[in-house]
C-alpha positions as CSV (number, residue, x, y, z in Angstrom):
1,X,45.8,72.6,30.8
2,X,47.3,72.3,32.5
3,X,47.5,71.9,30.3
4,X,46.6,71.5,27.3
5,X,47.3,72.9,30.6
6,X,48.7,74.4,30.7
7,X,49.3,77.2,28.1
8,X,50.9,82.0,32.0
9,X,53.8,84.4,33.2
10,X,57.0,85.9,31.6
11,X,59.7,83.1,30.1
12,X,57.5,80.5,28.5
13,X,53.6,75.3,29.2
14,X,50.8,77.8,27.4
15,X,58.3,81.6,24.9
16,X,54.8,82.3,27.2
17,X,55.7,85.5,29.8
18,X,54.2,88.5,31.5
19,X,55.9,91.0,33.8
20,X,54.3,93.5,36.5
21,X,52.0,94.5,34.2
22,X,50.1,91.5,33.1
23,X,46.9,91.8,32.3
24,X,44.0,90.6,34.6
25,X,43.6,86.7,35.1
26,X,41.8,85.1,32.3
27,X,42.9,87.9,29.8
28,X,43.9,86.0,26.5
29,X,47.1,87.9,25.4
30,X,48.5,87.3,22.3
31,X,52.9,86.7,22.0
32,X,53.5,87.5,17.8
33,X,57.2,85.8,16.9
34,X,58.9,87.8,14.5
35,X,60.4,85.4,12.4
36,X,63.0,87.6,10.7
37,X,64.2,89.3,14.1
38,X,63.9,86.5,16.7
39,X,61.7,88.2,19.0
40,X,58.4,88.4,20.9
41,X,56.4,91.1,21.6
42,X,53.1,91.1,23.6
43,X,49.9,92.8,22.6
44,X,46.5,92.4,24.6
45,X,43.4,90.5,23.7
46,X,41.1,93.8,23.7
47,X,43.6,95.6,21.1
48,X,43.9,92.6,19.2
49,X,42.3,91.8,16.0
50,X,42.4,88.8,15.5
51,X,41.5,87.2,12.0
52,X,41.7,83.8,10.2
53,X,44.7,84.2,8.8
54,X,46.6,85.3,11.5
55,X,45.7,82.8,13.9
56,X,46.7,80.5,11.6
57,X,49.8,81.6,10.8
58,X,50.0,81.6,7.4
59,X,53.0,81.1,5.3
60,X,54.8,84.3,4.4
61,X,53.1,85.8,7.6
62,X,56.2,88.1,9.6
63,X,54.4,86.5,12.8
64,X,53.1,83.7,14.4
65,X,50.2,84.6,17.1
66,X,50.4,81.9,20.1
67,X,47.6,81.8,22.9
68,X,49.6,83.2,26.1
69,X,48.3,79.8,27.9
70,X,45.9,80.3,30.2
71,X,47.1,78.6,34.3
72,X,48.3,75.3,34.8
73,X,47.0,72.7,33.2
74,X,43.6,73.3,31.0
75,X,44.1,76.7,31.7
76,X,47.9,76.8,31.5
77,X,48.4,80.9,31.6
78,X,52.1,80.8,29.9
79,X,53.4,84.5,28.8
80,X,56.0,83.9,25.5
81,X,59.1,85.8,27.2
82,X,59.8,89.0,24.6
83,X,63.2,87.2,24.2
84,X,64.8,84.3,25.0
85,X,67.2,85.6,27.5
86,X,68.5,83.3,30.3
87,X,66.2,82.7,33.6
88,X,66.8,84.6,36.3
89,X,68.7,82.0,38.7
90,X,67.5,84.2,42.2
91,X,64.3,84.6,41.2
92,X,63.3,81.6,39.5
93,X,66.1,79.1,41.5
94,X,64.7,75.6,40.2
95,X,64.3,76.4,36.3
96,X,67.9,77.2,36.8
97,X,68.6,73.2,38.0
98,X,68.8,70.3,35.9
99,X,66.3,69.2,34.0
100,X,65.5,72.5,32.7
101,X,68.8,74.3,32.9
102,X,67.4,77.7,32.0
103,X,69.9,79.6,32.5
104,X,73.3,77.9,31.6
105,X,70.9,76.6,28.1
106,X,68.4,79.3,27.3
107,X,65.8,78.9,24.9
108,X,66.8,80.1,21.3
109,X,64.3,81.8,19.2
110,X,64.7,78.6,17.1
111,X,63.1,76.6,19.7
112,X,60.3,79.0,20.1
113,X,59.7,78.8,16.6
114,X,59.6,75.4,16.7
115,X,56.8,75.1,19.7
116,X,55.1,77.3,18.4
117,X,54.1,76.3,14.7
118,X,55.7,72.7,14.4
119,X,55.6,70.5,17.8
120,X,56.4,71.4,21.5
121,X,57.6,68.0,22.5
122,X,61.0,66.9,21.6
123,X,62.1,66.7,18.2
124,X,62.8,62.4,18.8
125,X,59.1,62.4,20.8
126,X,59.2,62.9,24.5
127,X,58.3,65.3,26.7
128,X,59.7,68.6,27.0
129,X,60.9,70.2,30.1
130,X,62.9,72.7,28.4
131,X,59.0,74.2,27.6
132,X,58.8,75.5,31.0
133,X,62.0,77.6,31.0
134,X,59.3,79.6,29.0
135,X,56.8,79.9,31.9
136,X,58.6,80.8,35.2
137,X,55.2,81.7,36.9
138,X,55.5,78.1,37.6
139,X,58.6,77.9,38.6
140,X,57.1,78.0,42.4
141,X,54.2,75.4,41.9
142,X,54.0,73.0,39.5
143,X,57.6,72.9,38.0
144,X,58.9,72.8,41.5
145,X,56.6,71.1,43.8
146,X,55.4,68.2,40.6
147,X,58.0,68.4,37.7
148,X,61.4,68.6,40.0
149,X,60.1,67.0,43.7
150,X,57.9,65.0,42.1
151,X,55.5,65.9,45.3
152,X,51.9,65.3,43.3
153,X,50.3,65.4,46.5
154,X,51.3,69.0,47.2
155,X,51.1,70.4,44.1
156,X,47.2,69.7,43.7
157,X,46.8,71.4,47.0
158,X,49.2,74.5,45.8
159,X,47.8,74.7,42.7
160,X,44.2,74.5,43.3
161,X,44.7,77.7,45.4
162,X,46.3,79.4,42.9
163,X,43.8,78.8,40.3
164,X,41.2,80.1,41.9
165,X,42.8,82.8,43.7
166,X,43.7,83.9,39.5
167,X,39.9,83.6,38.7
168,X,40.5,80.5,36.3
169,X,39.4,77.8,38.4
170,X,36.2,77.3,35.9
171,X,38.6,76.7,33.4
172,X,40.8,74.3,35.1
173,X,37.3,72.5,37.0
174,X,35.7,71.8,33.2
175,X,39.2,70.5,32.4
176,X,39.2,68.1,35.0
177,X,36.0,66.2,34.3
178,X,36.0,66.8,30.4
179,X,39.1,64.8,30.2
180,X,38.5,62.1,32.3
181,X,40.9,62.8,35.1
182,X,38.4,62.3,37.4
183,X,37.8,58.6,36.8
184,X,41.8,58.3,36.1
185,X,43.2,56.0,38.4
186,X,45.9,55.2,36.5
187,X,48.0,57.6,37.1
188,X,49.2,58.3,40.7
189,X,51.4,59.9,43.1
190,X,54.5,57.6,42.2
191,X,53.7,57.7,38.3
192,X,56.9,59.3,36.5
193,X,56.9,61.6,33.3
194,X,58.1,58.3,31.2
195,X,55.1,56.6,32.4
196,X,52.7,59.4,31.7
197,X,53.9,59.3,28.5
198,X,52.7,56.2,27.8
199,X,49.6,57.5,29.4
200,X,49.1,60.0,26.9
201,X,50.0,57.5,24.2
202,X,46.7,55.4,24.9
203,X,44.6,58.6,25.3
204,X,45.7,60.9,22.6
205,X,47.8,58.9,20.7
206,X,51.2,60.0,20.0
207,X,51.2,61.2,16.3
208,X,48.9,63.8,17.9
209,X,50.1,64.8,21.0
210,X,53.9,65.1,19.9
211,X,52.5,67.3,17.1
212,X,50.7,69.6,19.4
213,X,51.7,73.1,19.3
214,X,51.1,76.6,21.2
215,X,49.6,77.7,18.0
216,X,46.8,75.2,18.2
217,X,45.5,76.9,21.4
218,X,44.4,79.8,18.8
219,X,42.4,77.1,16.7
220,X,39.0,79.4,18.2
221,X,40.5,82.5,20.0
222,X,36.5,83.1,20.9
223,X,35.8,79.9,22.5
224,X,39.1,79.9,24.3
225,X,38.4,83.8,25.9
226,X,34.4,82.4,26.4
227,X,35.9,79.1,28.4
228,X,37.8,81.2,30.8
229,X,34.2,82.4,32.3
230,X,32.0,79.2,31.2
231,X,34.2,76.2,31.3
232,X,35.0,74.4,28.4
233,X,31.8,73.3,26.6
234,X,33.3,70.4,24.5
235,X,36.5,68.1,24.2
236,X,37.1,70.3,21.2
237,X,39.3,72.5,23.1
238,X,39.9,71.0,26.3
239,X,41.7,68.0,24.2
240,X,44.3,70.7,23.2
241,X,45.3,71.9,26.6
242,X,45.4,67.9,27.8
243,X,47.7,67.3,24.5
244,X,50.0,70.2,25.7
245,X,50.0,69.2,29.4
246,X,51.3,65.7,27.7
247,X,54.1,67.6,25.7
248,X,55.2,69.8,28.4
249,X,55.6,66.8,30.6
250,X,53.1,67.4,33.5
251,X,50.1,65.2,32.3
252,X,50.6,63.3,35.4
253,X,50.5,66.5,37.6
254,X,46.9,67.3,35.8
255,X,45.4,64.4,36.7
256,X,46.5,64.0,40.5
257,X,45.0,68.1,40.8
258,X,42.3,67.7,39.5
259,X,41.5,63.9,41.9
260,X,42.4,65.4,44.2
261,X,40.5,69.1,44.0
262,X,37.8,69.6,41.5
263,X,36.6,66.4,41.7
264,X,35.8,66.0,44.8
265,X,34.2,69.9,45.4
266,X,30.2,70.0,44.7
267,X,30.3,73.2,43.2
268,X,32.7,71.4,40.0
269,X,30.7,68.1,40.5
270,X,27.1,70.0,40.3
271,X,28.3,71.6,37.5
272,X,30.7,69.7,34.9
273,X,29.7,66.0,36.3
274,X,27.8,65.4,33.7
275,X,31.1,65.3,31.3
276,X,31.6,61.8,33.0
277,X,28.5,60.2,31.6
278,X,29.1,61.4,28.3
């Protein structure tokens, strides 16, 4: 969610970034852009008041408040990077490789602007990959195993881990059968970002899923914080973090982790199977 996650660690799908001292797994931070400035601070959930108007972001407001994405996928845990420097090339070595290009094209505060309260897919409608140079606590997983070696099979199996070693695999489990990935066949290990594009055409349709935005994670900051424990209750949400996985460009990587994980585990099956039938 991966996410609608996705929605995680200090760049920018949850631009979205944490450092050493990120808060707990499952935490909802809150990035606030200042418009005037060009910059991105970080403030936590628990100091955070959060009212209507500022998770909307209203006109005239210094800010806009983004959800810091919560894991991959559904529960896409992206951290908005307090500025949009260039990627650390040692540290973060494929976001520094084409397609993403981190480093020799950083992310402008422009562009954060822009994912934030207008669309994160491409201005001309396609996926973007430049999202991620805002998330490089992905940059290990799914941007390198899915998104640049296109290895689906191994990033289920490397992401799985990672979810639930973070304490967010309830998130990510609800995702997976709420969505319909389960019964997705569709998509599969050969299917290309293009493709899943199309994919995301004929589920979401593409008015809505090129329109998506980090600020729409923030639509009910109290049902977002609640999923983290529960699961997602409704499509209500989870349909956000699928849109996002779709406009980040790793739709396809969603729905081979969760075939190939959650939905085949009884704990997920005894306990969000019933999404299936609904």
């Amino acid at each position: 969610p991966r996410a609608l996650g996705a929605v995680g660690s200090c760049t920018g799908s949850m631009a979205l970034c944490q450092g050493d001292d990120e808060e707990p797994a499952g935490a909802l931070g809150l990035l606030q852009f200042d418009a005037n400035h060009g910059t991105l601070s970080h403030r936590s959930a628990a100091s955070a008041d959060i009212d209507s108007s500022a998770a909307a972001g209203s006109v005239g407001s210094p800010g806009l408040i983004a959800a810091s994405l919560l894991s991959n996928s559904a529960s896409l845990r992206l951290g908005l990077a307090q500025e949009a420097d260039p990627v650390n090339c040692s540290q973060y070595p494929t976001l520094c490789e084409a397609p993403f290009d981190c480093n020799s094209k950083p992310v402008t505060p422009e562009e954060v602007a822009r994912w934030t309260a207008v669309g994160v897919a491409t201005e001309d409608g396609h996926s973007n990959l430049k999202s991620w140079c805002l998330a490089p606590k992905y940059e290990g997983n799914l941007v390198k195993n899915c998104l640049k070696n296109h290895d689906l099979k191994t990033h289920a199996q490397v992401m799985f881990d990672w979810t639930v070693a973070e304490g967010i695999d309830q998130l990510d489990g609800s995702y997976c059968f709420i969505e319909g990935h389960c019964t997705n066949m569709n998509v599969t290990y050969d299917t290309t970002v293009e493709e899943a594009e199309a994919a995301c055409d004929a589920k979401y349709g593409h008015e809505n899923w090129t329109s998506v935005t980090f600020k729409s994670i923030l639509r009910d900051p109290t049902a977002l914080k609640e999923s983290v424990i529960t699961g997602f209750r409704s499509r209500e949400l989870s349909a956000q973090f699928g849109m996002l996985a779709c406009a980040m460009g790793n739709f396809h990587c969603d729905v081979i982790y969760c075939r190939d994980t959650y939905c085949k585990k009884r704990e997920y099956l005894e306990k969000y199977g019933h999404f299936l039938k609904e």
